[in-house]
N, CA and C atoms as an extended XYZ file, in Angstrom:
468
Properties=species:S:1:pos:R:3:atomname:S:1:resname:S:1:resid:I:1 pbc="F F F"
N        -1.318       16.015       -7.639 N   UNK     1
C        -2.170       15.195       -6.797 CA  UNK     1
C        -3.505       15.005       -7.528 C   UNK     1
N        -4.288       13.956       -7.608 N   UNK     2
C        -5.453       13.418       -8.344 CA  UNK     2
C        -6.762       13.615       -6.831 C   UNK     2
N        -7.760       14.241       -7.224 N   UNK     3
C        -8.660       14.465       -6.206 CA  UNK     3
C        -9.991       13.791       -6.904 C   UNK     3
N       -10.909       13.223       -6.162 N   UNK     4
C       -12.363       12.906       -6.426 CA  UNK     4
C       -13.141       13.661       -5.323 C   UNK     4
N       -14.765       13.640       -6.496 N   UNK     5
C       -15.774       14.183       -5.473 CA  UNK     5
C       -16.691       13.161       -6.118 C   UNK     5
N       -17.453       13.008       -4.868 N   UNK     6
C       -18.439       11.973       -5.591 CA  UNK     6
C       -19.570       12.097       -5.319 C   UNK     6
N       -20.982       12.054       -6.405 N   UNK     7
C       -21.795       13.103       -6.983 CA  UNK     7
C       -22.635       12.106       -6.977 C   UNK     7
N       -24.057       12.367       -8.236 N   UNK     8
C       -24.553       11.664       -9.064 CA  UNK     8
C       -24.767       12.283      -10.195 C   UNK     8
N       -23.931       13.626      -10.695 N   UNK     9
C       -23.766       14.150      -11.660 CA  UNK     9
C       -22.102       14.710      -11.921 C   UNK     9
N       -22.005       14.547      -13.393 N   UNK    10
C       -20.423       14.707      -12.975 CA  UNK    10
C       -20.567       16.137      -13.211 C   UNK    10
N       -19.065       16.600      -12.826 N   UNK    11
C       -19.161       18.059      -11.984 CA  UNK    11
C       -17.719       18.310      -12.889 C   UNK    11
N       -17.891       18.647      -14.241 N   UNK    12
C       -16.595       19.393      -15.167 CA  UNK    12
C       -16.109       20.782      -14.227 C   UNK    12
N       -16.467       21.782      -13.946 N   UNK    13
C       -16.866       23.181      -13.740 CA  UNK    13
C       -16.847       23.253      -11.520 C   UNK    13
N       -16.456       22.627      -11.194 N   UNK    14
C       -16.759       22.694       -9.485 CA  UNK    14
C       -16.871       24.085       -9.264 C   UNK    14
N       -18.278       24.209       -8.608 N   UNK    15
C       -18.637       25.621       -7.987 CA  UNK    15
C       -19.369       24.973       -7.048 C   UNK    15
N       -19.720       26.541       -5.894 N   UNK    16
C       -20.391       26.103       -4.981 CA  UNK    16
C       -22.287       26.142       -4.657 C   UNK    16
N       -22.778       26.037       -6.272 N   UNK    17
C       -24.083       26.070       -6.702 CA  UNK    17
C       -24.758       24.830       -5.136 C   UNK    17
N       -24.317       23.671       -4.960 N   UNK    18
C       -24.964       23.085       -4.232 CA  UNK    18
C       -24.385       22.657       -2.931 C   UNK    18
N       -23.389       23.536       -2.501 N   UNK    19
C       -22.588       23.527       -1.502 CA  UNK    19
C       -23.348       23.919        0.044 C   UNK    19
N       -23.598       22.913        0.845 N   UNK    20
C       -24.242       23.493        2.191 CA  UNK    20
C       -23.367       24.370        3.588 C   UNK    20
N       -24.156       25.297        3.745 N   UNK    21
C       -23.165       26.119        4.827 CA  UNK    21
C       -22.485       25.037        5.877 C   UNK    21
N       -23.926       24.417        6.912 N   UNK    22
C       -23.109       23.498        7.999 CA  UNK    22
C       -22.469       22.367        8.352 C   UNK    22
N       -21.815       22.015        6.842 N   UNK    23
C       -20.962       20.702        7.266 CA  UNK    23
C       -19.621       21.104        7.501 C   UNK    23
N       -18.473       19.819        7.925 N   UNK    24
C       -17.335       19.783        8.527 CA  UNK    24
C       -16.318       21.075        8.293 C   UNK    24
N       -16.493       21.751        7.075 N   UNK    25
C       -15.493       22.643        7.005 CA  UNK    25
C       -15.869       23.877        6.430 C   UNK    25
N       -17.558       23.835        6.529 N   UNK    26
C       -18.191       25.072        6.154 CA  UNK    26
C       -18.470       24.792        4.556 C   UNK    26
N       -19.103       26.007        3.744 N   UNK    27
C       -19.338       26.164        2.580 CA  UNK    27
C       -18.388       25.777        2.017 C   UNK    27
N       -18.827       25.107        0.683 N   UNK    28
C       -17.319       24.751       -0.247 CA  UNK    28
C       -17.272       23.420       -1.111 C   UNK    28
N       -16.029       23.548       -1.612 N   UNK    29
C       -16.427       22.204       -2.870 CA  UNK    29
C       -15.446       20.765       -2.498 C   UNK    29
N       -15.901       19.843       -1.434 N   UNK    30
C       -15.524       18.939       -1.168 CA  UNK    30
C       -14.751       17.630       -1.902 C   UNK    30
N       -13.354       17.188       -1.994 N   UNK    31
C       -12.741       16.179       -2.703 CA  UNK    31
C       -12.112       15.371       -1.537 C   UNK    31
N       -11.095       14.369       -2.063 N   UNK    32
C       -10.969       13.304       -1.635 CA  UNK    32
C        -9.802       13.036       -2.107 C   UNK    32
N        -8.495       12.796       -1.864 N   UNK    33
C        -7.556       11.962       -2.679 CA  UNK    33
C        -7.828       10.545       -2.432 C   UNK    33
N        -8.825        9.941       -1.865 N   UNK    34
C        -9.202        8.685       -1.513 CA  UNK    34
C        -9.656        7.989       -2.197 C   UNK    34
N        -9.815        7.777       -3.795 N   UNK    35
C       -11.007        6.719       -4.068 CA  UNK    35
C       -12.209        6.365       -3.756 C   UNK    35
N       -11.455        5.540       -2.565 N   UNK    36
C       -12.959        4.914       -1.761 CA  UNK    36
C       -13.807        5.806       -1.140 C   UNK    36
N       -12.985        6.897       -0.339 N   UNK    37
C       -13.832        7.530       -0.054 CA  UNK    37
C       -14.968        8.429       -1.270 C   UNK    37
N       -14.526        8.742       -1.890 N   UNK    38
C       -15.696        9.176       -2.957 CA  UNK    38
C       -16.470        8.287       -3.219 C   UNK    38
N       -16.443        7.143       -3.623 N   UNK    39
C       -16.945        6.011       -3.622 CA  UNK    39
C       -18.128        5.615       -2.676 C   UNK    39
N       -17.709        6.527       -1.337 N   UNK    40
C       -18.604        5.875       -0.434 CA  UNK    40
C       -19.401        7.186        0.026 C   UNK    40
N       -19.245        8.387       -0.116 N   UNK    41
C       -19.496        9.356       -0.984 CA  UNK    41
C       -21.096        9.332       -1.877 C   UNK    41
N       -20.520        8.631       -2.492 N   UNK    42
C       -21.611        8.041       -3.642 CA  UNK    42
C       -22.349        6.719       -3.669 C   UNK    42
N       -22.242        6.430       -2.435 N   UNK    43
C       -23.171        5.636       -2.241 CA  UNK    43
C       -24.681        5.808       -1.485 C   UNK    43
N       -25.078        6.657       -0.884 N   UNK    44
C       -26.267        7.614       -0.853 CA  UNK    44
C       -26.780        7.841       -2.033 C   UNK    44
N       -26.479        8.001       -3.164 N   UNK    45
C       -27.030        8.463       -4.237 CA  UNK    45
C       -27.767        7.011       -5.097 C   UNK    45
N       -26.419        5.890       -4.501 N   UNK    46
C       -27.256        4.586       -5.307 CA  UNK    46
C       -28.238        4.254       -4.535 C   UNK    46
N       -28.340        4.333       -3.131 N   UNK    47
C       -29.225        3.797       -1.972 CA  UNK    47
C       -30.818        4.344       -2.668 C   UNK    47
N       -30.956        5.854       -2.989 N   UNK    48
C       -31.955        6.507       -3.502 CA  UNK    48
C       -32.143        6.612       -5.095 C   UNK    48
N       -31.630        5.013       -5.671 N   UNK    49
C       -31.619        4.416       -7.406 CA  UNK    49
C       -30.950        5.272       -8.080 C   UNK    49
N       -30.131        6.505       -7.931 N   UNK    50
C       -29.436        7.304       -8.830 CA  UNK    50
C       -27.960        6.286       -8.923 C   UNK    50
N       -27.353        6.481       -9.774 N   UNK    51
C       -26.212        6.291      -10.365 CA  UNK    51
C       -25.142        7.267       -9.114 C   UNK    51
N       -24.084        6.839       -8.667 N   UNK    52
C       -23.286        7.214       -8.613 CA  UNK    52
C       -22.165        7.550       -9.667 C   UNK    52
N       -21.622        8.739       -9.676 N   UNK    53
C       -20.384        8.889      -10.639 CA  UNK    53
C       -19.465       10.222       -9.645 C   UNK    53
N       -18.086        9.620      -10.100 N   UNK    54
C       -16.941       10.263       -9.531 CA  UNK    54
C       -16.356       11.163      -10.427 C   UNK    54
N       -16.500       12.809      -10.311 N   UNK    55
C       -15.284       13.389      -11.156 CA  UNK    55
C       -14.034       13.102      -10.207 C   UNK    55
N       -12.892       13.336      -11.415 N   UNK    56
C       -11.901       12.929      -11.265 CA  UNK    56
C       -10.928       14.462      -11.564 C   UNK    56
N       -10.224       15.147      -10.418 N   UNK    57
C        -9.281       16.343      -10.456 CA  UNK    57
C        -7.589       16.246      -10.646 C   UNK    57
N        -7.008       17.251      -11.758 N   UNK    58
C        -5.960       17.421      -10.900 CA  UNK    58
C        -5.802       18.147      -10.217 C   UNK    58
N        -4.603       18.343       -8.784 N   UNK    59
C        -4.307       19.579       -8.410 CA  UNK    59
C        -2.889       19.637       -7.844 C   UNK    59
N        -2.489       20.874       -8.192 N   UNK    60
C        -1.069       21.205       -8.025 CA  UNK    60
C        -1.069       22.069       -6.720 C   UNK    60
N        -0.586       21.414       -5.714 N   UNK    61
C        -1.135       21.719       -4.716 CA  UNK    61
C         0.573       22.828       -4.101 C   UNK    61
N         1.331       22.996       -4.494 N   UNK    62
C         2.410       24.119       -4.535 CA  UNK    62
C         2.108       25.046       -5.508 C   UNK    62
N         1.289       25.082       -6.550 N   UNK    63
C         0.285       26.561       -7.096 CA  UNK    63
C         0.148       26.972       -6.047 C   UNK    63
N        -0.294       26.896       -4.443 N   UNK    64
C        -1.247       27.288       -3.900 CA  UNK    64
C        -0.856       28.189       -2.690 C   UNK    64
N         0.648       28.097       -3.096 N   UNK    65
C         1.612       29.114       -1.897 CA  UNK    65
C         1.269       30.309       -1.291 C   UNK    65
N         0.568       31.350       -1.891 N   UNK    66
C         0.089       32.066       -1.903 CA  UNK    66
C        -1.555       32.247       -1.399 C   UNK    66
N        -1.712       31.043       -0.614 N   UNK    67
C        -3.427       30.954       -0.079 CA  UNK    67
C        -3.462       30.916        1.213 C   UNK    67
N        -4.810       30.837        1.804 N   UNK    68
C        -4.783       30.883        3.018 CA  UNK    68
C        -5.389       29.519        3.429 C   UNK    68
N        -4.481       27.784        3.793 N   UNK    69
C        -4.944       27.047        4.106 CA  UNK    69
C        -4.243       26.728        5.708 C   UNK    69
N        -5.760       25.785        5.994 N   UNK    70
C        -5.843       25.319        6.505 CA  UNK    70
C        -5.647       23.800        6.959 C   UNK    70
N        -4.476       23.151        8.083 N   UNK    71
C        -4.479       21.667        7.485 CA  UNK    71
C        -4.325       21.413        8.870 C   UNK    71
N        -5.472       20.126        9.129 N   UNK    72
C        -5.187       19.134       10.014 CA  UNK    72
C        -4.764       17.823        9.967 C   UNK    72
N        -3.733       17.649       10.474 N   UNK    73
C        -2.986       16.489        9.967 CA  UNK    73
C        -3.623       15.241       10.804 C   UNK    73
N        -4.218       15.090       11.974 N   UNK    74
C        -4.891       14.117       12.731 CA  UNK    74
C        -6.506       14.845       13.167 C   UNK    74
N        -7.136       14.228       13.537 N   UNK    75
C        -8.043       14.796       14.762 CA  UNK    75
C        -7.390       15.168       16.174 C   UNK    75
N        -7.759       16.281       16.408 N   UNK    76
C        -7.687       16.834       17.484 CA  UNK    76
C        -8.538       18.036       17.852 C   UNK    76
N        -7.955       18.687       19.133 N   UNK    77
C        -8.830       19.267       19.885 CA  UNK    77
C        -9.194       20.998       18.705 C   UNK    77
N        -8.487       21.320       17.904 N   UNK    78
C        -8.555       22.366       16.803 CA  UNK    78
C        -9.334       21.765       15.674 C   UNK    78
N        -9.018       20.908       15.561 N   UNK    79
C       -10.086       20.209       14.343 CA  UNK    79
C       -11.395       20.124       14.969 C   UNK    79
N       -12.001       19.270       16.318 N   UNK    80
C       -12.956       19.608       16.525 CA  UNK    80
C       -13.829       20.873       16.691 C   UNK    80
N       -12.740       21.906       17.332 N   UNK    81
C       -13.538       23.131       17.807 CA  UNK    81
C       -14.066       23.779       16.197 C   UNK    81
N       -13.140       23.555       15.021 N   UNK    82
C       -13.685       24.204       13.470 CA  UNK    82
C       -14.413       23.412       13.397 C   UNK    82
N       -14.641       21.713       13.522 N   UNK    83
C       -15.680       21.348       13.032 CA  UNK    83
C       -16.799       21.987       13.357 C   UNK    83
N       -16.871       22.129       15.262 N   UNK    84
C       -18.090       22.635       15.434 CA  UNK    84
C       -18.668       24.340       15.250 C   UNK    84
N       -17.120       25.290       14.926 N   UNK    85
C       -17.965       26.469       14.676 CA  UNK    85
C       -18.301       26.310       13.259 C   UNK    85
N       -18.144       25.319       11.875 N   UNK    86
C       -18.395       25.126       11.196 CA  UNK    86
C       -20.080       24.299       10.922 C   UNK    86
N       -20.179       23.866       11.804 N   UNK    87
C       -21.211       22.903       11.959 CA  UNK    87
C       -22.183       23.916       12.408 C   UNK    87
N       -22.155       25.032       13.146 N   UNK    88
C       -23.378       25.631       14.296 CA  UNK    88
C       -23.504       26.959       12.817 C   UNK    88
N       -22.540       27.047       11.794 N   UNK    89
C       -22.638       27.971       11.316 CA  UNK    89
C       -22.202       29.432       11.733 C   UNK    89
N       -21.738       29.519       12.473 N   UNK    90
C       -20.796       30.553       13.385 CA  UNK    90
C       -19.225       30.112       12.443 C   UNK    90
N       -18.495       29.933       11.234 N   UNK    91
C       -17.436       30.284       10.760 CA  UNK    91
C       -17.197       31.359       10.105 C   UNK    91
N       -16.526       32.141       10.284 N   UNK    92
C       -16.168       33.906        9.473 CA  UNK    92
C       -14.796       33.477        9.205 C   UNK    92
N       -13.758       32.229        9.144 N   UNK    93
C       -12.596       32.417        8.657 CA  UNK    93
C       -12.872       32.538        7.056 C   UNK    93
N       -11.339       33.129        6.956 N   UNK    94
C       -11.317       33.551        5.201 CA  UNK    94
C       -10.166       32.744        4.820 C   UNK    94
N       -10.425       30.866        4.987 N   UNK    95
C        -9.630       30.065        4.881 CA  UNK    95
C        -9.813       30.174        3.097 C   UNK    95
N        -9.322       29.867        2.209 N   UNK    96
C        -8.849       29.172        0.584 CA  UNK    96
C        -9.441       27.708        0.609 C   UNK    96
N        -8.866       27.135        1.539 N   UNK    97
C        -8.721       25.695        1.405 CA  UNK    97
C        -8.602       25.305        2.895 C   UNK    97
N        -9.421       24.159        3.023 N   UNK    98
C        -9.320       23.167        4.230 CA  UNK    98
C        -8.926       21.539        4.237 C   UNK    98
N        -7.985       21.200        4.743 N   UNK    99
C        -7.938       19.850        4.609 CA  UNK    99
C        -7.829       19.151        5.864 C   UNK    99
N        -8.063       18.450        6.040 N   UNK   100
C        -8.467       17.280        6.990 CA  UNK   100
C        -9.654       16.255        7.327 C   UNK   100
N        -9.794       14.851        8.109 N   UNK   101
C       -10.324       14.349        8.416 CA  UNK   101
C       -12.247       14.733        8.634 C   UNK   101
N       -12.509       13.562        8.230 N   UNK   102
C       -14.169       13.124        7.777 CA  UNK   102
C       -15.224       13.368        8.951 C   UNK   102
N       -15.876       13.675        8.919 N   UNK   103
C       -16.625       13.391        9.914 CA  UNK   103
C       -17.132       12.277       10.292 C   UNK   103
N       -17.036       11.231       10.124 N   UNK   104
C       -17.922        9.950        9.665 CA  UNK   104
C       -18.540        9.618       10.650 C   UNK   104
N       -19.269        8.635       10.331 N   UNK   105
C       -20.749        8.306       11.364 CA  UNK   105
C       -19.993        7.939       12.809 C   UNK   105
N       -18.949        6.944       12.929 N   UNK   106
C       -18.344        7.097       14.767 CA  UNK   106
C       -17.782        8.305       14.990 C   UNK   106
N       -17.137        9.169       14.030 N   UNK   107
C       -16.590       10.127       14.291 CA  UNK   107
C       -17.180       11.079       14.305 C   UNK   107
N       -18.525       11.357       13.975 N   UNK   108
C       -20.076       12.118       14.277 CA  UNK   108
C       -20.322       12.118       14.885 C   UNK   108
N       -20.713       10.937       16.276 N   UNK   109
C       -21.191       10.426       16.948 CA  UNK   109
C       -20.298       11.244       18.300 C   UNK   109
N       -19.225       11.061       18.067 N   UNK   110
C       -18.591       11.515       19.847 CA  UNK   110
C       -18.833       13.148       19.214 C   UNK   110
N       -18.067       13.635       17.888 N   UNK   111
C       -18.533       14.968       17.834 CA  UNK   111
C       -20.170       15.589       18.218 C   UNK   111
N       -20.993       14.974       17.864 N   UNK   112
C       -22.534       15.235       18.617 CA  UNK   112
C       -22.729       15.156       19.941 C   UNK   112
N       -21.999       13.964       20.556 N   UNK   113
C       -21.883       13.602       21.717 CA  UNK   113
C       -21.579       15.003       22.788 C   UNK   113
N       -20.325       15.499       22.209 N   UNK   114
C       -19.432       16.677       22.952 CA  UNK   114
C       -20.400       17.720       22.640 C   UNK   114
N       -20.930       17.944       21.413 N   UNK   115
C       -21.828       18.969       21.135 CA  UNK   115
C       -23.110       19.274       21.507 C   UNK   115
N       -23.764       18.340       22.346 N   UNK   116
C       -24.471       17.938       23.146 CA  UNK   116
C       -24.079       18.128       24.894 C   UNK   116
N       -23.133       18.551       24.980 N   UNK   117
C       -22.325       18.381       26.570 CA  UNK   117
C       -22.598       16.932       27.043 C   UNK   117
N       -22.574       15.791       26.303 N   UNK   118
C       -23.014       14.795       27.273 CA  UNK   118
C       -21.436       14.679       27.317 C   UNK   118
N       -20.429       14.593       26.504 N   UNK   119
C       -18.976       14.354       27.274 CA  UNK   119
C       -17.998       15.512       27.074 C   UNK   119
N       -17.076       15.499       27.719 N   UNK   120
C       -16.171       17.242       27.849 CA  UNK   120
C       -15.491       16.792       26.390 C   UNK   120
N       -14.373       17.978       26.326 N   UNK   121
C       -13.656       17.619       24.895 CA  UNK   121
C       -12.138       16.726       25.270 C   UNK   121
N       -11.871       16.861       26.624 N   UNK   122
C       -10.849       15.447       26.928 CA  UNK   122
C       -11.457       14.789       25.991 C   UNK   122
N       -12.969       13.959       26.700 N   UNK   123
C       -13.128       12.362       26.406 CA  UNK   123
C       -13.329       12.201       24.818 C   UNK   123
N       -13.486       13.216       24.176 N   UNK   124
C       -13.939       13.164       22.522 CA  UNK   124
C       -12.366       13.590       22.206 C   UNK   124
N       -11.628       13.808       22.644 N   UNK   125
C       -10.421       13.752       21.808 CA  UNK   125
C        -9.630       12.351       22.108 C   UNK   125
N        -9.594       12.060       23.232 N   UNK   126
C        -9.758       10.750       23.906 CA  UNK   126
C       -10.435        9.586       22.755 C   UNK   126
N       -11.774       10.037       22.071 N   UNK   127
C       -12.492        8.619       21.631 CA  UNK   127
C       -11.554        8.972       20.432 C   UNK   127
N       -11.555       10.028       19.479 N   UNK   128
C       -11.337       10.825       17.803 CA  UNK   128
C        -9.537        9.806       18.381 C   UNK   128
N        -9.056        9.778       18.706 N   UNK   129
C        -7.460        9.616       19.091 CA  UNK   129
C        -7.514        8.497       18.078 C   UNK   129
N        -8.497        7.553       18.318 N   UNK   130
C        -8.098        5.549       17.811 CA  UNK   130
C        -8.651        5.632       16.502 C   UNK   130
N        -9.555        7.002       15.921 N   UNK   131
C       -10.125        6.454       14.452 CA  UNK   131
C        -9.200        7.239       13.448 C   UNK   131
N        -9.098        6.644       12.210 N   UNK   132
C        -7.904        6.645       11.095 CA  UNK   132
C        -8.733        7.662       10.596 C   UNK   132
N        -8.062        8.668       10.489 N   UNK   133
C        -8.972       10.096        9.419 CA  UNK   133
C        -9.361        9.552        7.831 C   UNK   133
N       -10.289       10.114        7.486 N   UNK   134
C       -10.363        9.923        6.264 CA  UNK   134
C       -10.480       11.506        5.781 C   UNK   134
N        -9.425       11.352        4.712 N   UNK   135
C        -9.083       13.079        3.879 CA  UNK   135
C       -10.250       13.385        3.421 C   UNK   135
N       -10.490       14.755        3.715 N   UNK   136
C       -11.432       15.625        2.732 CA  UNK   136
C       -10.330       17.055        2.430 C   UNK   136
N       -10.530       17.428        1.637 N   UNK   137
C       -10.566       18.934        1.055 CA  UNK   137
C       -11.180       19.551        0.297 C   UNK   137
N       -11.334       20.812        1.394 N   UNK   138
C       -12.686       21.686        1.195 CA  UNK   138
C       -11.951       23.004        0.241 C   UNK   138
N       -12.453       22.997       -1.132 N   UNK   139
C       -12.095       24.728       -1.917 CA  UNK   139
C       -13.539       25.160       -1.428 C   UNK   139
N       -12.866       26.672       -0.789 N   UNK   140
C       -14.025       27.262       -0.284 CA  UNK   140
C       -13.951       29.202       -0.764 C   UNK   140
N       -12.791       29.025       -1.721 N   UNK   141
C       -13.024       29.963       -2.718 CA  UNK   141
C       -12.705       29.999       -4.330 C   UNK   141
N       -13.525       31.199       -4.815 N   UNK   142
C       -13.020       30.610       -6.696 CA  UNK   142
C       -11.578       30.747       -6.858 C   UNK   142
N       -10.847       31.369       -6.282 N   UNK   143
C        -9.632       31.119       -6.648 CA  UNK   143
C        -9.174       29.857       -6.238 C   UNK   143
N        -9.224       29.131       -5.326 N   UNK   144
C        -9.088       28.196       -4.923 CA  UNK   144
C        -9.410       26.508       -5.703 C   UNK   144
N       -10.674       26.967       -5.964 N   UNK   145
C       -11.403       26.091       -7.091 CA  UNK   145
C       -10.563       26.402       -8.782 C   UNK   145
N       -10.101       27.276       -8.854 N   UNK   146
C        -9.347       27.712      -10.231 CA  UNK   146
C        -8.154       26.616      -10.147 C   UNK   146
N        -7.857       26.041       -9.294 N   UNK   147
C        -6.656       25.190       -9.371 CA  UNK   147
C        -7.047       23.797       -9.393 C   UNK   147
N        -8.287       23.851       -9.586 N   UNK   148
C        -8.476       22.189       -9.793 CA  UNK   148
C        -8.751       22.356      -11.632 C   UNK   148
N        -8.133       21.040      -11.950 N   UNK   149
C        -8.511       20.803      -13.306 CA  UNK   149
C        -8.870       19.501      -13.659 C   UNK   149
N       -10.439       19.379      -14.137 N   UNK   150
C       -11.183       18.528      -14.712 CA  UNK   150
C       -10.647       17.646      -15.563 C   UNK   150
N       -10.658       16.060      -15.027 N   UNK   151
C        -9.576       15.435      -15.437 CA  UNK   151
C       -10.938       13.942      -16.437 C   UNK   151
N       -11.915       13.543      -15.846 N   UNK   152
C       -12.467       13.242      -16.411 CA  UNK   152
C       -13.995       12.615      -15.232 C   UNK   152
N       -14.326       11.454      -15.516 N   UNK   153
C       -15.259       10.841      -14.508 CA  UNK   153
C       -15.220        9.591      -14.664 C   UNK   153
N       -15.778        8.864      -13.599 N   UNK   154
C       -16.546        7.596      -13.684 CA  UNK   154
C       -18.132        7.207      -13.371 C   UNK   154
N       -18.486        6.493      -14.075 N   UNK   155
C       -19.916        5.827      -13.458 CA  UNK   155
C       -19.550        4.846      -12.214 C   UNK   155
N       -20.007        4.862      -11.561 N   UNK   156
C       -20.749        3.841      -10.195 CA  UNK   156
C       -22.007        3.393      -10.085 C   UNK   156
């Protein structure tokens, strides 16, 4: 499988030197089998005149039999509840690897919404139901990160 992360520096070596505790899946080194999504990714970085650039991974993702992942195949009511003990900083799992769906700005929006109590988690699994996930996967240990291999980059 071919993974991107998208930067404004390319990233040979993925560690978690600039990795933030409270986003979607906790600490860790975020990719994409998406293209675009890295792409869009890296578009924050052109907004503020830096260059976007995409490293480019492989990963053999049956190496990995032996780990402790995590996978959400849609949004739902388990994906939200990790997003948010991930988000408040309250995660102690000793996941390897996380994969699933983006947070993205509508899909932020009802998650803040619920996180906020302005709606229960019916109506936010209810809204998350109609939007198309966009893949992330989170290596959120070095062994984990040992299975990606630096395949090359692009400029943006």
């Amino acid at each position: 499988m071919i993974l991107y992360h998208g930067s404004y520096i390319e990233i040979p070596e993925p560690d978690f030197r600039y990795s933030r505790l409270n986003v979607d899946f906790g600490r860790g080194f975020y990719t994409t089998p998406i293209h675009e999504q890295a792409f869009k990714w890296c578009s924050k970085f052109r907004h503020r005149g830096r260059d976007g650039i995409i490293s480019c991974y492989s990963f053999d993702e049956y190496a990995c039999n032996d780990m402790n992942i995590l996978k959400f195949d849609a949004y739902s009511e388990d994906w939200l509840e990790f997003i948010l003990t991930c988000r408040s900083g309250k995660d102690v799992s000793s996941y390897d690897i996380v994969e699933g769906g983006v947070a993205n700005d509508q899909v932020f929006n009802t998650v803040e919404l619920y996180f906020d109590g302005l709606i229960d988690k019916t109506e936010a699994i209810k809204r998350l139901r109609y939007e198309k996930p966009n893949m992330q996967i989170c290596f959120r240990t070095k062994e984990a990160l040992s299975k990606l291999h630096f395949e090359g980059s692009e400029r943006i």
